[in-house]
N, C-alpha and C positions, 0 to 999 in steps of 0.2 A: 236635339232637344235640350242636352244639358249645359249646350254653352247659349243658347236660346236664354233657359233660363238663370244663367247666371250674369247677361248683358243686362235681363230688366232685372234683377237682383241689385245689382250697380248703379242704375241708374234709379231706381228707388232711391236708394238710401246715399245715391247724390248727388238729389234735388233740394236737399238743404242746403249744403255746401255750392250751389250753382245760384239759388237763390238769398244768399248772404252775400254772393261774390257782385250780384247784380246791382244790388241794393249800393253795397257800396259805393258800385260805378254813379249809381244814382245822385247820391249826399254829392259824389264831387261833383257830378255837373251841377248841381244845386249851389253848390257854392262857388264856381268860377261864374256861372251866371249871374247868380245875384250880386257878384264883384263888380259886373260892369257894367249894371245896370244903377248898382250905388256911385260906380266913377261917374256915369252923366248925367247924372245929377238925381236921382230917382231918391226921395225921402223916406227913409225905412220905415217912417212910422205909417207913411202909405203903404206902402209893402206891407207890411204886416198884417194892414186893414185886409187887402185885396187875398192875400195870400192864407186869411183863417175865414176868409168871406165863400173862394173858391172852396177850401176843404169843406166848409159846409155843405154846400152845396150838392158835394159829391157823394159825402160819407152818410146824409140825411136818406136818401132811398132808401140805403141797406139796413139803414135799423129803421128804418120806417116798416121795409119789407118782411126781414129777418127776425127782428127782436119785438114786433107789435104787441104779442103773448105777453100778460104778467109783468109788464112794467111796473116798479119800484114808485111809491108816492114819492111826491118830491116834497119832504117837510122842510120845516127852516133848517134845520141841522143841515141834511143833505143839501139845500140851496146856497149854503154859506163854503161849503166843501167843496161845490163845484167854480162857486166864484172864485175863491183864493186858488183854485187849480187852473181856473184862466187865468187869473191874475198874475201867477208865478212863470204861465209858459208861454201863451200868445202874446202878451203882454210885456212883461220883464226879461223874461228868458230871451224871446228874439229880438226884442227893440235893440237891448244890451249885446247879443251875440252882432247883430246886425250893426250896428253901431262899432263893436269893436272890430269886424270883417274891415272897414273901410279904412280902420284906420291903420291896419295891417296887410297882411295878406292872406289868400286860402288855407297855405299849407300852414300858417303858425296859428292860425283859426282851428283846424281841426287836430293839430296836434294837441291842444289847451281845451278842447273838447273830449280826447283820450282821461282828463283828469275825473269823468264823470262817477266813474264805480268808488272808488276813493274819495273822493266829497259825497256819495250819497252815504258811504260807510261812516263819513265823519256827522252824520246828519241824524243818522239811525242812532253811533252812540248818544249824542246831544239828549236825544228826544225816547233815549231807555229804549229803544226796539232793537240796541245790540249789546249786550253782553262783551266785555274786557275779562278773559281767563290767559293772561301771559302763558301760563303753565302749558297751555294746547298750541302745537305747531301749526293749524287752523289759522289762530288769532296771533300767533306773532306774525306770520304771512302775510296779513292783511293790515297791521299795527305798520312794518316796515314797506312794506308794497304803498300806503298811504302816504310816508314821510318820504319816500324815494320820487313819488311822482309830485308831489309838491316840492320836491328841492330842484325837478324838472322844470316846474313853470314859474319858481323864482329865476333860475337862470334863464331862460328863455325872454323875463321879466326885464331884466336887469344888466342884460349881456345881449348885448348884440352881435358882437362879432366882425368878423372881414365875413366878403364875399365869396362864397362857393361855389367856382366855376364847375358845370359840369361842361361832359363832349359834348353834348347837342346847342348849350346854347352860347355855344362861341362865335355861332354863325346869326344869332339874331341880332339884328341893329336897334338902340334904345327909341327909336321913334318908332317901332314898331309895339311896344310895351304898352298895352291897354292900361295899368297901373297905374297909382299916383304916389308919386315920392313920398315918405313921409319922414318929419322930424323925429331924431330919438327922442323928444318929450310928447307926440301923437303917437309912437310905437309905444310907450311906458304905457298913455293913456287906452290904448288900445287893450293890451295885455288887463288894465286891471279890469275894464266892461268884458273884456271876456272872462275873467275869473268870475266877477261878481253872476254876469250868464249860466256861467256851471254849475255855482252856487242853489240859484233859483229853479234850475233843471234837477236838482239834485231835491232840493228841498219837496218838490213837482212828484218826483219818486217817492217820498216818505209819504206824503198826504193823499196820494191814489191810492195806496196799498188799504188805507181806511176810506177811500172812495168805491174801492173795488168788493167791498165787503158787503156793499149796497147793491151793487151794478154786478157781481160776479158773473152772471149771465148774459148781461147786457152792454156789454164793454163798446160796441157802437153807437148805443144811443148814450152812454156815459161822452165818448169823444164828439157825438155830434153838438151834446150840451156844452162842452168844456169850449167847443172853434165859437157855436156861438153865441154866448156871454162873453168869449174872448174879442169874437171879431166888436161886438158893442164897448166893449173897456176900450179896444185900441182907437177906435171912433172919438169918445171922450178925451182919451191923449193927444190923439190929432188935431182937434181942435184948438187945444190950448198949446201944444206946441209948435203948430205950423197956422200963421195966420192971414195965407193965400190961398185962395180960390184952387189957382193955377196947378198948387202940386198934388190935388187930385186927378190931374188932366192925364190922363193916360190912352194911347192909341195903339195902333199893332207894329209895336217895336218890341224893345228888346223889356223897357218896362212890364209891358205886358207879357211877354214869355218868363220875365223871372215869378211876376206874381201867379201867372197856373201851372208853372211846371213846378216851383215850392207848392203849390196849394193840392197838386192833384199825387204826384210823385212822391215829394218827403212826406206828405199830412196825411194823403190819401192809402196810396198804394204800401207804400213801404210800412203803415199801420198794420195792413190785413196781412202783407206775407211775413212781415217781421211776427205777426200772431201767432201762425201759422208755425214758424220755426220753433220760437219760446213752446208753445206745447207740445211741440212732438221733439224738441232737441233739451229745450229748458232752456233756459236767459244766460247763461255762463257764456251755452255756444254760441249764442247770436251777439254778445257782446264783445265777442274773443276776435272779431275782423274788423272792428269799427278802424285798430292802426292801417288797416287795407286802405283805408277811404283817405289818409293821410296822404299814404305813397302816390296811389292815384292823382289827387289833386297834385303832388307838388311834380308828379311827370307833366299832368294837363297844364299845369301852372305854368311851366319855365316854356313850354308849347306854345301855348294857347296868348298867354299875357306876359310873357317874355320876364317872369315874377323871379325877384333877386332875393335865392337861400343864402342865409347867415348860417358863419359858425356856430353862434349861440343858439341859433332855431334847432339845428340838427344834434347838437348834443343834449341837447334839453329833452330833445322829441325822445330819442334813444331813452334817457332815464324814468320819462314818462312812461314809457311801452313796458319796460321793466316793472316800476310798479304798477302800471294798470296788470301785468298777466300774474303778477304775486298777489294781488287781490283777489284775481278772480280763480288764481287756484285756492285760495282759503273761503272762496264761498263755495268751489268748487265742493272742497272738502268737506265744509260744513253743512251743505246740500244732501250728502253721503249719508253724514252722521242721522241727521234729521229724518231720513226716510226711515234709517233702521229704528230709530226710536219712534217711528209712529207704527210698526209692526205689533199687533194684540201678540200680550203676552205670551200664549199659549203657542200660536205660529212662532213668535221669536224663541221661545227656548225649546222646541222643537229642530231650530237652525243652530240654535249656540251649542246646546244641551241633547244633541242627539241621542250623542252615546247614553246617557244618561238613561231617554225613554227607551229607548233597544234596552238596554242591560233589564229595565223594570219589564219589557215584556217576555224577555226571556225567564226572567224569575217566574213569570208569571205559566208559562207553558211548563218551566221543569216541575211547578207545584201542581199542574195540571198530571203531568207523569207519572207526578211521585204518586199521585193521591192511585192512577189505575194500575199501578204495579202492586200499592199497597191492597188491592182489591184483588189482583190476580195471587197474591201471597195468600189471602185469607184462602181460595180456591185451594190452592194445589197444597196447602195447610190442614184442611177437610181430607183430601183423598190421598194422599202418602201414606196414612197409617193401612191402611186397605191395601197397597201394595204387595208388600211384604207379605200376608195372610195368602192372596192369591195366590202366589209362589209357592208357597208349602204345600198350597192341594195339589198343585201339578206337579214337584218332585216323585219323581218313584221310589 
């Protein structure tokens, strides 16, 4: 019975850890797919359309189901909040991510995605929702964790490197590489649409947290809104930047597996069980494997698309990882701090200040003592004198 239950003890507690590990797997085939459905020719701003059109689709039951109770009005305020949170993520965020994916590659795509915790940190100062106290080992963690992973994706920027052969792909032949060469001035340009990506993803973060203020409860019909006013903004971009018929044409190829497996897997699924973990682990640990989704792709990558690692990608990534996990221990820490200070007083200096209230209820039972000893004095103060008397009548 006790190792019975110490098998499901274990596997309780790791079903997070199984599903962060999944997810991961997830993002990378999300992104070797949509690499080579952008190599033939597949236009991302169509993708984006199909791919926030599917998430609708899918995420619309469960708050239809789930969340029908006590839905939030939507006034103009909230209507303007949820548009600029399309705007920034179906919109900008993946056009620009999607855009920079082609003109790089997977693995230097999701390494430049690690820079996420650190630009939303730079985003949160900007906009006063963080606090700069040098003095606290918290904020210099996060201050240097910030500058370490941006001196990451300068060089990764700016450096490209010789090639990095590994043992497995000495045996692939370059006609076999789904990939398409690109120049170091479409690598440059690549790098910067995926910064500006992070940026918008980041910014995406600051403006939900005041989205979510609204929607606290209703965080699926918040994202069912966000895919679509998103999937309609991407609508109106396509229009004006693609002006053929044809690149809406899509059939059961590989186009169409990138746009429902982005739309049902990264938008859909990996929403609810990424939910899932953030409440019961907290955001630190579910961000703490995102470099997992790195490693992955760039094993699927050299596999699958026969994808050529630069020296500059792998050391950039390295300093990256570095400051993304110094960030995320100083929000780590600061998460710490936060909970103790939202402890009521009286509980808290109950944990700080024990000894304190022991000593005062010990005071309080010896004053309790003192007072029935002092009552037993009065007693045997009364009958003492009567002692002594009775003795003398009984001497002979």
């Amino acid at each position: 019975m006790e190792k019975l239950r110490c098998c499901a003890s274990f596997l309780e507690n790791s079903k997070p850890y199984f599903a962060m590990i999944s997810l991961q797997f997830g993002y990378a085939g999300m992104n070797i797919i949509t690499k080579v459905s952008l190599n033939r020719g597949m236009s991302h701003y169509v993708l984006v359309v199909y791919r926030h059109a599917i998430a609708t689709a899918v995420i619309a039951p469960f708050a239809i189901f789930l969340e029908r109770k006590a839905q939030p009005k939507i006034t103009f305020p909230v209507f303007m909040q949820i548009f600029f949170l399309a705007l920034l993520g179906p919109v900008i965020d993946q056009n620009f991510y999607y855009a920079g994916l082609k003109l790089t590659s997977p693995t230097f795509s999701c390494a430049m995605s690690n820079m996420l915790p650190a630009m939303t940190f730079v985003m949160a100062v900007i906009f006063r929702m963080e606090k700069i106290n040098m003095k606290t080992v918290r904020c210099q963690a996060k201050v240097v964790g910030t500058v370490v992973t941006v001196a990451g994706a300068m060089l990764m920027t700016l450096y490209k490197g010789p090639i990095v052969e590994l043992f497995w792909t000495k045996h692939v032949h370059p006609h076999q590489s789904y990939t398409v060469e690109s120049s170091d001035k479409e690598w440059f340009l690549g790098s910067i649409l995926l910064i500006i990506a992070t940026l918008a993803w980041a910014s995406l973060f600051v403006l939900q947290t005041k989205a979510l203020e609204t929607y606290k409860s209703h965080q699926l019909s918040l994202t069912t809104m966000v895919c679509l006013v998103g999937t309609l903004q991407a609508i109106a971009v396509t229009f004006v930047m693609e002006h053929k018929t044809s690149v809406w044409r899509i059939g059961w190829d590989m186009n169409l597996l990138a746009a429902a497996y982005a739309g049902i897997v990264t938008s859909s699924i990996s929403y609810y069980v990424q939910g899932l973990v953030i409440k019961k682990r907290g955001p630190v640990f579910a961000t703490a494997f995102s470099p997992l989704m790195m490693i992955v792709v760039a094993i699927m990558g050299s596999f699958i698309l026969a994808e050529k690692i630069f020296l500059g990608g792998i050391v950039g990534s390295v300093l990256i990882v570095i400051g993304l996990y110094s960030v995320l221990w100083g929000k780590h820490k600061e998460k710490k701090d936060e909970d103790i200070d939202e402890i009521p007083d009286p509980i808290k200096s109950n944990q700080v200040n024990g000894n304190i209230i022991s000593v005062i209820e010990d005071i309080e039972a010896n004053e309790v003592d003192l007072q029935k000893a002092q009552a037993n004095n009065k007693k045997l103060a009364i009958s003492v004198p009567e002692m002594p008397h009775m003795r003398v009548h009984q001497e002979p």
